[in-house]
C-alpha positions as CSV (number, residue, x, y, z in Angstrom):
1,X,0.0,0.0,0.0
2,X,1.3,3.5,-1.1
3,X,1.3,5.9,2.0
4,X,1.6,8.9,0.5
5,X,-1.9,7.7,-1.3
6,X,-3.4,7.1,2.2
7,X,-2.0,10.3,3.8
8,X,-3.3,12.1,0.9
9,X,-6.8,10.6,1.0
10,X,-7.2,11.5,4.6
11,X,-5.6,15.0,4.0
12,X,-9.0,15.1,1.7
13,X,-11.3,13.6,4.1
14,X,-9.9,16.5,6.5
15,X,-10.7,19.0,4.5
16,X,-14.2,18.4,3.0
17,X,-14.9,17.8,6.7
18,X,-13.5,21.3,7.9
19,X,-15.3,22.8,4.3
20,X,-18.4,21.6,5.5
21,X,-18.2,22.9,9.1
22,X,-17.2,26.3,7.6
23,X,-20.1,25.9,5.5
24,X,-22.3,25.3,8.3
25,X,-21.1,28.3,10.7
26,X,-21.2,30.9,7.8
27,X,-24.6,29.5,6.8
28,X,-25.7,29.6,10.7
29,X,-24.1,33.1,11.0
30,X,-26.1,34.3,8.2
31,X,-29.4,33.3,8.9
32,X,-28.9,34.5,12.9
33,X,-28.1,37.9,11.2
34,X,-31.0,38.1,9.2
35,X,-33.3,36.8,11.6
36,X,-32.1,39.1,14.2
37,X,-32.4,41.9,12.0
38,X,-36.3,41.3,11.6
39,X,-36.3,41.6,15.5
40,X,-37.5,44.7,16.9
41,X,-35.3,46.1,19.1
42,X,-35.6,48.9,22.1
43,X,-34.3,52.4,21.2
44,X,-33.9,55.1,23.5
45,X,-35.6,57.7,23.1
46,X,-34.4,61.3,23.4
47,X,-35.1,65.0,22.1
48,X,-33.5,66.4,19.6
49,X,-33.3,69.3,21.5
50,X,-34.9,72.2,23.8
51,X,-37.9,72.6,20.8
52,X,-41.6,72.8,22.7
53,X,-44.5,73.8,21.2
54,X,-47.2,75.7,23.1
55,X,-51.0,75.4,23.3
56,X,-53.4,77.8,24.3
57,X,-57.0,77.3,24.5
58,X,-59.3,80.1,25.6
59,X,-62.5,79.9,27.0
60,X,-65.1,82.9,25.9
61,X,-68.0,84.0,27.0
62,X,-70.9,82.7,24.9
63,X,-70.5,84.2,21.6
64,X,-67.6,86.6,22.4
65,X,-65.1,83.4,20.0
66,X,-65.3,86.2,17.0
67,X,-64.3,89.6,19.5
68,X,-61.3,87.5,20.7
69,X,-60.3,86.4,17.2
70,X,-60.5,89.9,16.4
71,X,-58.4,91.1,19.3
72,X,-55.6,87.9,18.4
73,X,-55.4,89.3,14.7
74,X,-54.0,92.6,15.7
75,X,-51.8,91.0,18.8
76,X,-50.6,88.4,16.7
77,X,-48.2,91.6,15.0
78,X,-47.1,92.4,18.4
79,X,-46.5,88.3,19.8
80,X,-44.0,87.9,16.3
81,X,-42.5,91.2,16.6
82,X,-41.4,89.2,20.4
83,X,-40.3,86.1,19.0
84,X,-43.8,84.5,19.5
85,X,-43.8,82.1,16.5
86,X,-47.5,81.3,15.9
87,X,-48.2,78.0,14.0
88,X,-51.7,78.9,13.9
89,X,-55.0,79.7,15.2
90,X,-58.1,78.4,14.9
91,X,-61.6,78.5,16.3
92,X,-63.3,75.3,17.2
93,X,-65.9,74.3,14.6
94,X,-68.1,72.0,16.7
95,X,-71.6,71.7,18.3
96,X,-69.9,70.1,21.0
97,X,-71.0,72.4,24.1
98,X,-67.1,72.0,25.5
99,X,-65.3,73.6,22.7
100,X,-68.5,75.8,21.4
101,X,-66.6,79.0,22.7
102,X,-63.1,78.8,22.1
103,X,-60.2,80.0,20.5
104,X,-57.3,78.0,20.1
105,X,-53.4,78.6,19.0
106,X,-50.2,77.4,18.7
107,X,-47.2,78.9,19.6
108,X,-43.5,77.6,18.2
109,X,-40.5,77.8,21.1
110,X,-37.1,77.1,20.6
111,X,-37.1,76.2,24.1
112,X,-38.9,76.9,27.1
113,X,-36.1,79.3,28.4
114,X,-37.1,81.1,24.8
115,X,-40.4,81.4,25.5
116,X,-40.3,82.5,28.9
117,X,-38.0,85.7,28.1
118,X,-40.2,86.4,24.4
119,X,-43.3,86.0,26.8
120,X,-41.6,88.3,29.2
121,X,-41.0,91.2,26.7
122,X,-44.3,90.6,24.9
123,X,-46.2,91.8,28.2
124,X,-43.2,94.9,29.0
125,X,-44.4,96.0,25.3
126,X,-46.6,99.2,26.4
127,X,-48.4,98.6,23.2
128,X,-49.7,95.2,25.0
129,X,-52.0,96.0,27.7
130,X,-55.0,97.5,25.9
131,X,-54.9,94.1,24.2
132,X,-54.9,92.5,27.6
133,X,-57.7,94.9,28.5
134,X,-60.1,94.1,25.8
135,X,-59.9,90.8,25.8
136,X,-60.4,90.4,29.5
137,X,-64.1,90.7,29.7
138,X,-64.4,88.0,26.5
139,X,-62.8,85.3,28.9
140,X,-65.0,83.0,31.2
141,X,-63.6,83.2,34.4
142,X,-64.2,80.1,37.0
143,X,-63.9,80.7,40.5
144,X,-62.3,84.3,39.9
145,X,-59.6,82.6,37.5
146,X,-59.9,82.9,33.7
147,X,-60.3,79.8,31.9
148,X,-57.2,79.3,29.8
149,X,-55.9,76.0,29.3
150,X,-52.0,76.3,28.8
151,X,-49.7,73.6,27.6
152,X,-46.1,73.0,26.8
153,X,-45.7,70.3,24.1
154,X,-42.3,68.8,22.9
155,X,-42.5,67.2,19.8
156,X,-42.3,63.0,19.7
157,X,-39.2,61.5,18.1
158,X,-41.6,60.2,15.2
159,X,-43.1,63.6,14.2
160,X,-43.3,65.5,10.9
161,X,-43.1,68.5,13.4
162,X,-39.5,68.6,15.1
């Protein structure tokens, strides 16, 4: 018998045996790759930054919606002219007796610092308070406090709106 025959002949054996291990770990890899992709996975979630957006809803007295809409489209001059950024503002169209008299906006902040100080100026402007004081009487008031609901938004990580 011719050894070198042998040794080469297990030499062979080796290797298609070590080709199809390889074969199998690079087949296993890939599969737990894709398989793990299609895996949802928790992300953290975190702001992009100080951006907030502000809503204000106002409560009028029964059929005073149109006098404070009125009083909004002059101030609104004076609120940019401050930095107050208004997305928009709208009056609720709905027979729904909890949003029949109000007036709604939305204001756009850098931060909440930012809208603090524009805020600040806005009502030092002395072209501000005969606003103030025409619009006061429009407003229901509820146990001597006017009904204005005030919140500070921050846009999710998944909104159009950053």
């Amino acid at each position: 018998m011719d050894t070198t025959n042998v040794s080469h002949q297990t030499f062979s054996r080796k290797m298609v045996k070590m080709s199809g291990v390889a074969a199998i770990a690079l087949i296993s890899f890939l599969a737990g790759t894709f398989f793990s992709a299609r895996i949802p996975h928790p992300q953290v979630v975190e702001a992009d930054s100080d951006h907030v957006f502000e809503l204000m809803v106002y409560h009028t007295l029964p059929g005073k919606t149109s006098d404070l809409e009125s009083i909004f489209q002059d101030v609104s001059k004076l609120q940019s002219k401050h930095g107050l950024k208004a997305v928009g503002y709208w009056v609720a169209d709905s027979k729904d007796p909890a949003w029949e008299n109000t007036f709604v906006y939305l204001l756009d902040h850098p931060s909440r610092q930012a809208a603090e100080t524009n805020w600040s100026a806005l009502h030092s402007d002395p072209a501000f308070p005969p606003y103030r004081t025409a619009a006061i009487p429009l407003i229901q008031q509820v146990d001597g406090k006017y009904k204005v609901d005030e919140v500070f938004m921050r846009p999710s990580v998944y909104s159009e709106m950053k």
